[in-house]
MIBAKE-597269 format. One record per residue (C-alpha): x, z, y negated. Coordinates in pm, whole numbers, plus 50000, padded with zeros to 5 digits. Layout:
# residues N
+-------+-------+-------+
|     x |     z |     y |
+-------+-------+-------+
|     X |     Z |     Y |
...
+-------+-------+-------+
***
This chain:
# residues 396
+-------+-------+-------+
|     x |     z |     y |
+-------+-------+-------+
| 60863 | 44906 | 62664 |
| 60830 | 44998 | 62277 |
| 60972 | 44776 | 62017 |
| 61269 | 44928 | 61848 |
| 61151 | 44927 | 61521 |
| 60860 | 45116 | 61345 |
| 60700 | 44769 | 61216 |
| 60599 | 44585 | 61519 |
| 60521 | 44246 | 61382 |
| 60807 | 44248 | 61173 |
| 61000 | 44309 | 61507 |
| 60805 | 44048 | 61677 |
| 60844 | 43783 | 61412 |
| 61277 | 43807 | 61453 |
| 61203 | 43778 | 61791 |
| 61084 | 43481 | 61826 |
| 61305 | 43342 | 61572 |
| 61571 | 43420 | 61796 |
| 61444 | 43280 | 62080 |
| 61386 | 42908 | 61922 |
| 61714 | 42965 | 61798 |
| 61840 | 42973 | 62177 |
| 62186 | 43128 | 62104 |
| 62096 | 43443 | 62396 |
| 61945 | 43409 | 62730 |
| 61604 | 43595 | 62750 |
| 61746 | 43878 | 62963 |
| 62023 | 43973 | 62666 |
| 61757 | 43892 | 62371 |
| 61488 | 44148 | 62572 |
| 61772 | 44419 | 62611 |
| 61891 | 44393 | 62226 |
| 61494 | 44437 | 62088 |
| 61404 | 44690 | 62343 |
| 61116 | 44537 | 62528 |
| 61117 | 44390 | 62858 |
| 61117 | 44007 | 62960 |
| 60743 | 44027 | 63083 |
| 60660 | 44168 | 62675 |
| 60882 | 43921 | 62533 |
| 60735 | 43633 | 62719 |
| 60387 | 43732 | 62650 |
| 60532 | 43728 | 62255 |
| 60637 | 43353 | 62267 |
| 60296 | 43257 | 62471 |
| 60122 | 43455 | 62155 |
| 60297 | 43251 | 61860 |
| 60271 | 42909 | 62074 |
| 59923 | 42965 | 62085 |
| 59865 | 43130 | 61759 |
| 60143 | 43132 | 61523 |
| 60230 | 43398 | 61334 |
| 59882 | 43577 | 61314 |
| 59914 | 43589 | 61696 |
| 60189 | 43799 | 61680 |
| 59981 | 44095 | 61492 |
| 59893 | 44427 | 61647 |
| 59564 | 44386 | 61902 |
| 59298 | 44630 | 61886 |
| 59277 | 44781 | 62253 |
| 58921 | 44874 | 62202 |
| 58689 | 44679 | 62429 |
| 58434 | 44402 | 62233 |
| 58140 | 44523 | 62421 |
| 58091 | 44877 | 62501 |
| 57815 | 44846 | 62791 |
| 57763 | 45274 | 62816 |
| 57679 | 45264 | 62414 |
| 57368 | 45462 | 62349 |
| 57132 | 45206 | 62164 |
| 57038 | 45265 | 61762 |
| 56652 | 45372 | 61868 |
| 56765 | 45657 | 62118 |
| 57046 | 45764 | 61899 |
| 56793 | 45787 | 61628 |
| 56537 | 46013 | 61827 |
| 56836 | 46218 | 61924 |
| 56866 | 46345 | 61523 |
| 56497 | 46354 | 61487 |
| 56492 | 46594 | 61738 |
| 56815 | 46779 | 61531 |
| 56641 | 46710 | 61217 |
| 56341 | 46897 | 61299 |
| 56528 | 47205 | 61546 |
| 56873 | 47253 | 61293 |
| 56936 | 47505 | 61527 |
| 56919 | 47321 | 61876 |
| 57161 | 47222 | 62063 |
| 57177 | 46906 | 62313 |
| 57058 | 47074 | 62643 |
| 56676 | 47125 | 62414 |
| 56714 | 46791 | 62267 |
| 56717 | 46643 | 62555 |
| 56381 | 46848 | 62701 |
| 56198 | 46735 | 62439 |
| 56295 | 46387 | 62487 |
| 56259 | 46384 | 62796 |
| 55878 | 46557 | 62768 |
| 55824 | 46298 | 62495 |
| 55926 | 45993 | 62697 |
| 55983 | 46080 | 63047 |
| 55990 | 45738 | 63148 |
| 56350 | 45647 | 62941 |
| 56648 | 45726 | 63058 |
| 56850 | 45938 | 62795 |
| 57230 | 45997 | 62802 |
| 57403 | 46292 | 62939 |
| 57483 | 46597 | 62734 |
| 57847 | 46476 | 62638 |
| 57704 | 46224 | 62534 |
| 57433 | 46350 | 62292 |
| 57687 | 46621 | 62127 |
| 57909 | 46342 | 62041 |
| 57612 | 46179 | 61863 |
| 57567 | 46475 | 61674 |
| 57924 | 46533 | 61622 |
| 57934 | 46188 | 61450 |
| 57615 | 46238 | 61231 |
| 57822 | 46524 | 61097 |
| 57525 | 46752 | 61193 |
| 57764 | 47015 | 61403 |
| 58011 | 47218 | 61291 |
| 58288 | 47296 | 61516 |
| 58246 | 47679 | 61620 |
| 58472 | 47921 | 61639 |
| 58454 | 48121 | 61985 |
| 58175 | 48368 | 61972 |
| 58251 | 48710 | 62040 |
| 58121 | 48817 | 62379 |
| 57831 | 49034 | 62413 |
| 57813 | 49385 | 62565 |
| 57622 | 49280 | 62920 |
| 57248 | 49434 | 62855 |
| 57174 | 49739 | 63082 |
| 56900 | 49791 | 63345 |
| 56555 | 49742 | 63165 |
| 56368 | 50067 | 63058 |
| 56074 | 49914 | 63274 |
| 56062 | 49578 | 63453 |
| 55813 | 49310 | 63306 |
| 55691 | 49123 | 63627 |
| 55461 | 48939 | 63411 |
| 55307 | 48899 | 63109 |
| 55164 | 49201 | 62925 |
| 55333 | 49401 | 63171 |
| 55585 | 49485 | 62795 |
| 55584 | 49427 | 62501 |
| 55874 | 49492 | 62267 |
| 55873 | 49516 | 61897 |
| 56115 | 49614 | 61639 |
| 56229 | 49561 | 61273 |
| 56465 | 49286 | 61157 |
| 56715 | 49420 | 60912 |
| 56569 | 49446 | 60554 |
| 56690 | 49166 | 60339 |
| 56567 | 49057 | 59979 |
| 56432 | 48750 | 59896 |
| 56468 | 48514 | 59611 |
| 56303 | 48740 | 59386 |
| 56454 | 48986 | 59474 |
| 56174 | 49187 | 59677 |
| 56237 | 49376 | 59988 |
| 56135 | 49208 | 60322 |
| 56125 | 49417 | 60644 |
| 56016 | 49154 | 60900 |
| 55792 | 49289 | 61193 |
| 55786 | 49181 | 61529 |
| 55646 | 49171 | 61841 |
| 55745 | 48953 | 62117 |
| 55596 | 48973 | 62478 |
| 55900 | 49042 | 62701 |
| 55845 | 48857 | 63055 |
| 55704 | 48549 | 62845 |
| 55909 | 48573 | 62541 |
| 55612 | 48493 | 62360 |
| 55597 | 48602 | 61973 |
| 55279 | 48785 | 61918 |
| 55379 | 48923 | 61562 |
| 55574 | 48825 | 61328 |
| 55522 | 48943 | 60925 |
| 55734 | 48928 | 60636 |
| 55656 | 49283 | 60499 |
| 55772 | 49485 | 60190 |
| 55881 | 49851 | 60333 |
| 55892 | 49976 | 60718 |
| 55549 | 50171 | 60709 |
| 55356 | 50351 | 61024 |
| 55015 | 50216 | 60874 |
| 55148 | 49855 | 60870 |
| 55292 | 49903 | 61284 |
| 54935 | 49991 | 61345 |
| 54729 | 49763 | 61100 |
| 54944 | 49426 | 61260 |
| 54965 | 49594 | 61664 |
| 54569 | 49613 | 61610 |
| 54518 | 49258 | 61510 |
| 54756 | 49201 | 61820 |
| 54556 | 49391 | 62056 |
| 54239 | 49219 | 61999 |
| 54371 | 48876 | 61966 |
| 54556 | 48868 | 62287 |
| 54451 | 49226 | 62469 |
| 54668 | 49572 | 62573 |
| 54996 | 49542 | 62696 |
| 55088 | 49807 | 63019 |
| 55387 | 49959 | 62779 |
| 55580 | 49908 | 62446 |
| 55938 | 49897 | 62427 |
| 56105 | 49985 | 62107 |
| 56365 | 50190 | 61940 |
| 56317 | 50593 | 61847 |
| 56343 | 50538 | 61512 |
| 56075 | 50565 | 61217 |
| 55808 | 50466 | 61274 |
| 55833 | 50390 | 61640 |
| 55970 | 50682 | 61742 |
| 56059 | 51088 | 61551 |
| 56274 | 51363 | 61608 |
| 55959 | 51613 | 61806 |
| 55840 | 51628 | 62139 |
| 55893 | 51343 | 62351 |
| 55997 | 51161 | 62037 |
| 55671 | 51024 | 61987 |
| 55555 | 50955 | 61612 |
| 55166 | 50909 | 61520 |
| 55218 | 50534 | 61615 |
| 55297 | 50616 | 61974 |
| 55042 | 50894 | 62002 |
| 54802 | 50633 | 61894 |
| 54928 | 50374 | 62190 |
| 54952 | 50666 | 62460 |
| 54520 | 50708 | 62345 |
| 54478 | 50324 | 62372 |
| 54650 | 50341 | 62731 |
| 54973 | 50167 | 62650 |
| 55320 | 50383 | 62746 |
| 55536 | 50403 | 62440 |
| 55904 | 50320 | 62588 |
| 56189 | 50448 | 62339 |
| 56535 | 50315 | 62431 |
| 56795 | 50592 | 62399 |
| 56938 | 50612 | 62032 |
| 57265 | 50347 | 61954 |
| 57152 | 50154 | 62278 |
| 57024 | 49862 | 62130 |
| 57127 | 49649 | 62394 |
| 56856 | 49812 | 62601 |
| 56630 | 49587 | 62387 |
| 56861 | 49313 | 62371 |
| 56619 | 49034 | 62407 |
| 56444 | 49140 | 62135 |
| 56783 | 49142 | 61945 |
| 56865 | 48836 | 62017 |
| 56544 | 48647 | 61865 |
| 56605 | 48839 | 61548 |
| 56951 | 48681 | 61559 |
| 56723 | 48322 | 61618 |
| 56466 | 48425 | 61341 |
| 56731 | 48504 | 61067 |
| 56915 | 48176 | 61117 |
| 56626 | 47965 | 61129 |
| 56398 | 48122 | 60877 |
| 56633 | 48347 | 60633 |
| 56983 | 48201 | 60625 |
| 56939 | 48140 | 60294 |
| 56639 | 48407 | 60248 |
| 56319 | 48231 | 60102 |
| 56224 | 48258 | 59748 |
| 55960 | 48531 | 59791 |
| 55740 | 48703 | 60028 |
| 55453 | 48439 | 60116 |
| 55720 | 48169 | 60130 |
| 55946 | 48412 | 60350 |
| 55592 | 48473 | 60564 |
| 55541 | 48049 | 60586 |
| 55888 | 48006 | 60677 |
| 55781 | 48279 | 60991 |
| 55461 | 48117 | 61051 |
| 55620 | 47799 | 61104 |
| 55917 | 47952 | 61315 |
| 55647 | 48132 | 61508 |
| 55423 | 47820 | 61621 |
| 55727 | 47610 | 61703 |
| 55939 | 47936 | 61919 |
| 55571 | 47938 | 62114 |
| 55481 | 47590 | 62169 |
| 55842 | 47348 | 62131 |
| 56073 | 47573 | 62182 |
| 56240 | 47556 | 62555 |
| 56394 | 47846 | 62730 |
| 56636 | 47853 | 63029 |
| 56470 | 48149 | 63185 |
| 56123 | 48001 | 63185 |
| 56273 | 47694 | 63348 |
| 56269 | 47551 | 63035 |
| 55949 | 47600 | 62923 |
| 55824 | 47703 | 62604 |
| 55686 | 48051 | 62576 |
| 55286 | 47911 | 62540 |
| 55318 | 47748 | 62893 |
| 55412 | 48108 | 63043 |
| 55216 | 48334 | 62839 |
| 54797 | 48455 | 62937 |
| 54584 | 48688 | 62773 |
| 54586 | 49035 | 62883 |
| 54275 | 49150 | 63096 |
| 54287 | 49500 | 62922 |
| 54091 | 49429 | 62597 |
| 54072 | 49614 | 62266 |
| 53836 | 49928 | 62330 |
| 53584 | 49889 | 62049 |
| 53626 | 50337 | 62002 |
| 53965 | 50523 | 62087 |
| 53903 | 50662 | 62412 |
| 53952 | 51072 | 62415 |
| 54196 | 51206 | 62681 |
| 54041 | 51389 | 62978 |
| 54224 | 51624 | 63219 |
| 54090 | 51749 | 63547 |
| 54082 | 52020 | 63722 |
| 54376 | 52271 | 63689 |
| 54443 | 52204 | 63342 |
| 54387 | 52401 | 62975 |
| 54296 | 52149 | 62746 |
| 54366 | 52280 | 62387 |
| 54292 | 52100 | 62065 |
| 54619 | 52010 | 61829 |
| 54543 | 52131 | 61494 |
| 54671 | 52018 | 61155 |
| 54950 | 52179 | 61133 |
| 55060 | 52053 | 61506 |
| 54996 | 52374 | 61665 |
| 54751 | 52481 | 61946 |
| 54619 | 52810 | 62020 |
| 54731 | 52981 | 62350 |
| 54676 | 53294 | 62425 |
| 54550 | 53427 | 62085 |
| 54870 | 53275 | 61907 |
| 55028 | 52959 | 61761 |
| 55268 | 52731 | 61942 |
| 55396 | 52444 | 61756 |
| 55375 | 52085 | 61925 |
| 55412 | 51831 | 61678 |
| 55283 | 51711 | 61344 |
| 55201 | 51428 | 61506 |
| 55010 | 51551 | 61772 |
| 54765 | 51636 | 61519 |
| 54406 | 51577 | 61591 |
| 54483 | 51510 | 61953 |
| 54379 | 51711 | 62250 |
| 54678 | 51831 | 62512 |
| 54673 | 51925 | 62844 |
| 54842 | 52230 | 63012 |
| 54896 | 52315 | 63373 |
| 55055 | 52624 | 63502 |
| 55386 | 52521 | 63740 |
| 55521 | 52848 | 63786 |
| 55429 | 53197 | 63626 |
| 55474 | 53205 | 63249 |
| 55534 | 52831 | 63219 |
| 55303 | 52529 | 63176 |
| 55377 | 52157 | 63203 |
| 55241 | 52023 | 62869 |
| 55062 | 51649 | 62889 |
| 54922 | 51403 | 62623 |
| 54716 | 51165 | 62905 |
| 54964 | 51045 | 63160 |
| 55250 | 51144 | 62995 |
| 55448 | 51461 | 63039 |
| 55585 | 51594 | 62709 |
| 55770 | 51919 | 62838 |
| 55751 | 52272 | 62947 |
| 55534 | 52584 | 62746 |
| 55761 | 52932 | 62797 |
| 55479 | 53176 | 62721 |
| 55717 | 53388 | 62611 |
| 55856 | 53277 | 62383 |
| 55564 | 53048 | 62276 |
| 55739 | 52712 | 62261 |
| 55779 | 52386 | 62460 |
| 56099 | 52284 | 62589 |
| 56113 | 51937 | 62662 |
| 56173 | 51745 | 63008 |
| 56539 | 51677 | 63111 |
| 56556 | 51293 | 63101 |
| 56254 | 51286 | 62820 |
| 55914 | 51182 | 62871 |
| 55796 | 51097 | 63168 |
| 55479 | 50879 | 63275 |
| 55250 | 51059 | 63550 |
| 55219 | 50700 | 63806 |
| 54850 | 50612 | 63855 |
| 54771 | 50769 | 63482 |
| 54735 | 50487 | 63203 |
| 54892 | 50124 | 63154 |
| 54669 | 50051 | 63467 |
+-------+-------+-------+
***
C-alpha cells in the first residue's frame, strides 16, 4: 500500500517515531499511515539496521543487468550507423553478422534501442502508404533481362548549378550501372553514358523508362532518337504509360535512397555532387543488403550480359514480304511516288512495310510494330495498345 503522503521518507521517519513511542498497536499505527503491517514492519527492520538513511527511497533497478549488450558490440553497432546514416537495424545487423559471424549480436529491439540512446534516430512520423506498384511492363527473370533508367528531379547545388542526376539501375539485380551528376536532361548525354554502359557490362534484353524527353516523344510509337538508337542495338525500348510512375516504382524508390543519402543537403558543386554518387554507387553495389536478394548486396546477384557492344550499329533487315523504304530527313518515306510522314526521329533509319489487307500496311522499325499505313490517305495510324514487339525479333 502507498504511503499517504507525497514525501515518503518524511512519512517513514514519523513512522517509526511512533512506533518506539509505543502509544498504538501496529495494526492501528499501519491503518492511520496507510501502509500495511508487512510495509511497516519491513520499515522498522530498515532503520534497526540502518538508521535513518535506511529509510530512503530504493532504486528498483537491478545491480547487474546480465542481457546488457557489452561497450565493444555496442560500439560496432554505431560504426555500422556511422558509416550507413541511413540504415536501419535489420542491415546493421547483416553486416555484423558478415563481419563476425562467429559473435552473437543482440536482437533487433535491442540494437534500435542502442541507437535510440546514441541519439542517432529520430522518432518518425507514420509514413504515408504507397500506391501498391502495378504488374511490370515486362518481367526481369534475371539479370539484363531490364534495365530501367530515369532522371532524378533537377536540384541545384551549392553553387548554384543545375544537376539532373542520370541513372540506370539493372532491375532483377538492382544493380546501379549509371549514375552521373549532370547539368541539363540532354538526348546526347542518355546515349554518351548508356554507351559506356553497354560496353562495360554488355546489352540489356529491354529498357524501361518513362515517355518523356529524351526517353520517349509525342510521334509514332513514342519513340525519340534515343530509343530508335536502342531498337538498332537490339534492346526494346519499354515506355510506361504517362502519370504511371509507379510502373517504374523501383526505380523511384532508389531515387528516394539516392537523394537522402547523397543530396539532402545538395553538395557544393557538380564534381563534389558526382563523388558524393560515386561513393553512394560502390557502397548500394557492394555493402548495401536487400530483402529481395535475400539480403544480398546487388554485386553478389548481378553478371555481365552475354550480348556485347557491337563494334558498328547493325542495319535492320526485313524478309520476304516486306517494302523496305529509307526515312529521310525530314521523317518521311516515299511510297507510291509521294511523301508520308513517320517521324523526325526516324530519320536516317530504314522501315519496313507489309501489306495486311488491301490499301493498308503494317509499318516496322526491326521487331517492333509502329502502326498501320492507310494508302489513302498517306499516313500511319498507330497500334491500339502502342508498340508492340514481334516475339523471336530482337532482345534475343
Amino acid at each position: 500500500m502507498p504511503w499517504i503522503q507525497t514525501e515518503p521518507e518524511m512519512e517513514r521517519r514519523k513512522f517509526v517515531q511512533a512506533a518506539q513511542r509505543r502509544e498504538e498497536s501496529m495494526r492501528v499505527l499501519c491503518q492511520r499511515f496507510g501502509i500495511s503491517r508487512k510495509t511497516g514492519y519491513k520499515m522498522l527492520a530498515r532503520h534497526a539496521k540502518s538508521g535513518q538513511p535506511g529509510l530512503a527511497d530504493i532504486s528498483r533497478a537491478p545491480k547487474a543487468h546480465p542481457n546488457q549488450t557489452p561497450p565493444e558490440k555496442e560500439a560496432a553497432i554505431l560504426r555500422v550507423r556511422k558509416a550507413h546514416p541511413t540504415w536501419g537495424s535489420k542491415k546493421i545487423l547483416w553486416t555484423l553478422d558478415r563481419e563476425r559471424p562467429d559473435e552473437d549480436w543482440p536482437a533487433r529491439s535491442t540494437v534500435d534501442e542502442i541507437l535510440r540512446r546514441a541519439g542517432v534516430v529520430e522518432p518518425r512520423g507514420r509514413r504515408p502508404r504507397r500506391q501498391p506498384s502495378s504488374p511490370p511492363k515486362v518481367e526481369a527473370k534475371a539479370p539484363n533481362d531490364v534495365w530501367s533508367m530515369d532522371y532524378k528531379g533537377w536540384f541545384r547545388v551549392g553553387d548554384g548549378t543545375r544537376c539532373d542526376p542520370l541513372t540506370v539501375n539493372d532491375v532483377h539485380s538492382r544493380a546501379s550501372l549509371v549514375c552521373r551528376a549532370l547539368v541539363s536532361p540532354k538526348s546526347a548525354d542518355v546515349r554518351r553514358w548508356l554507351e559506356t554502359a553497354f560496353h562495360a557490362f554488355g546489352l540489356p534484353r529491354f529498357m524501361l523508362s518513362d515517355g518523356g524527353p529524351p526517353f520517349g516523344a509525342n510521334g509514332l510509337g513514342r519513340l525519340s532518337r534515343v530509343g530508335v538508337w536502342l531498337v538498332r542495338l537490339g534492346v526494346i525500348p519499354v515506355l510506361i504509360e504517362p502519370g504511371r510512375p509507379d510502373q517504374n516504382g523501383r526505380h523511384e524508390r532508389f531515387h528516394e535512397t539516392l537523394k537522402e543519402e547523397t543530396a539532402s543537403p545538395p553538395r557544393s558543386s557538380i564534381r563534389a555532387q558526382q563523388s558524393a554518387f560515386d561513393v553512394f554507387q560502390q557502397s548500394y553495389n557492394e555493402e548495401r543488403p536487400h530483402e529481395a536478394l535475400g539480403m544480398k548486396p546487388p554485386a553478389e546477384v548481378y553478371d555481365l550480359s552475354p550480348r556485347s557492344m557491337p563494334t558498328e550499329l547493325p542495319e535492320h533487315s526485313y524478309g520476304e514480304g516486306f517494302e523496305a523504304r529509307s526515312v529521310r530527313h525530314d521523317g518521311s518515306v516515299k511510297w507510291d511516288g509521294k511523301s508520308v510522314f513517320v517521324g523526325e526521329a526516324f530519320a536516317g533509319e530504314v522501315v519496313g512495310l507489309r501489306a495486311v489487307e488491301d490499301g493498308l500496311w503494317l509499318v516496322h522499325l526491326g521487331p517492333l510494330r509502329l502502326g498501320i499505313l492507310h494508302e489513302r490517305s498517306r499516313t500511319i495510324v498507330p497500334l491500339e495498345g502502342g508498340v508492340t514487339h514481334v516475339p523471336g525479333h530482337g532482345a534475343a
